[in-house]
N, C-alpha and C positions, 0 to 999 in steps of 0.2 A: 371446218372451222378450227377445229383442234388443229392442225398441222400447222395452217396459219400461224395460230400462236404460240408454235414450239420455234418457226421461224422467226418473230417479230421480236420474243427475248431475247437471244441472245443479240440481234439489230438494236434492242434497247439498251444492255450492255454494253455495247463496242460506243455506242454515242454516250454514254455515262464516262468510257474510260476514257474519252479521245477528250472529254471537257476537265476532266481532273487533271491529266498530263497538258492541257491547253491554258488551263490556270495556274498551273504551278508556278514559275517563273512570272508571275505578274507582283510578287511580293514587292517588290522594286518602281514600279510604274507609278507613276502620278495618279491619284483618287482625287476626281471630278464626279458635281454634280452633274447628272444628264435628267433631260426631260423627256417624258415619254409622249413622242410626236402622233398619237395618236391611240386608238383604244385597242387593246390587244385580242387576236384573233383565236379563239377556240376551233380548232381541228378533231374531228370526232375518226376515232379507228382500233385497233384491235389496242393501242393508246392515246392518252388524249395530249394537243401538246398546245400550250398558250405561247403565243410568239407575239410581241411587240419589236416598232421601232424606237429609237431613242435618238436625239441630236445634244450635242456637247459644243462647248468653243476650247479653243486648245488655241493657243499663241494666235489670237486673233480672228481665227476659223471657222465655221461652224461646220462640225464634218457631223455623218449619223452610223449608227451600227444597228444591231438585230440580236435579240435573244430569243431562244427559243427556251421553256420548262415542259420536261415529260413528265406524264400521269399513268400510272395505272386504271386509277375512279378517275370517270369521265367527271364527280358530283365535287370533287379533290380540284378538279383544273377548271372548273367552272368556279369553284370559291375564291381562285387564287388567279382570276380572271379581271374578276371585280377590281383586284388591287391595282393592274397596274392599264389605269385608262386615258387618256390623252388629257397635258396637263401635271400630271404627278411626276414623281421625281424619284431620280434611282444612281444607285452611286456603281460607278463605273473607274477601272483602269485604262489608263493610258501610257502608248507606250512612246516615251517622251524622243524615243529616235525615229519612229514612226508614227505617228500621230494619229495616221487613218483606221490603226490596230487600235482596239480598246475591246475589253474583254470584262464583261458583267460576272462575278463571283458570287456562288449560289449563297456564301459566309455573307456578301455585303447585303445583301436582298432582304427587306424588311419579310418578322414572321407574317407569315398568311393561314 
C-alpha cells in the first residue's frame, strides 16, 4: 500500500500541474452560466475525485463538458459532492473561437 502511494502523488501532481497551465490562458474566454446535467460521481482510491457533467449554450448551442475535483479526505470530496448535483449551476469559460472548449476554474467554483 505504501508504494502505491508514493506512486499516485506525484500522478496527483502532474494533474494539479497540467489544470493550472490548462487554465491559465482562459483569462480572456467568455464566462457562462453552465448547469450541472446531473449529480456528480464520487470515485473512492488512494484519492478521492468528484467529477460532474455540465451543459452550456454558446451562440445558439447547447454543447456539455466534464470536471473532474481531486481529494486527499475521501470525507473532503464527499462534502464537496453535495454541492454540485443535477440542477445547480457553475460558471464556466468558454473559448469563443472554439466553443466546444470550455474549461471550469477552481477560482470560479463556489466555496465548499
Amino acid at each position: 500500500m505504501r508504494y502505491a502511494l508514493l506512486f499516485d502523488y506525484p500522478t496527483y501532481f502532474c494533474i494539479l500541474l497540467w489544470r493550472f497551465l490548462r487554465e491559465g490562458p482562459t483569462n480572456t474566454w467568455t464566462i457562462l452560466t453552465a448547469d450541472v446535467s446531473a449529480d456528480s460521481v464520487l470515485t473512492r482510491g488512494p484519492y478521492s475525485k468528484v467529477e460532474f457533467i455540465y451543459t452550456y449554450n454558446f451562440e445558439g448551442k447547447r454543447r456539455s463538458g466534464s470536471y473532474e475535483l481531486l481529494f486527499v479526505s475521501e470525507d473532503a470530496a464527499r462534502e464537496c459532492a453535495q454541492f454540485f448535483v443535477k440542477g445547480s449551476h457553475v460558471r464556466v469559460r468558454v473559448k469563443p473561437q472554439s466553443p466546444d472548449e470550455s474549461v471550469i476554474r477552481r477560482a470560479d467554483l463556489p466555496p465548499y
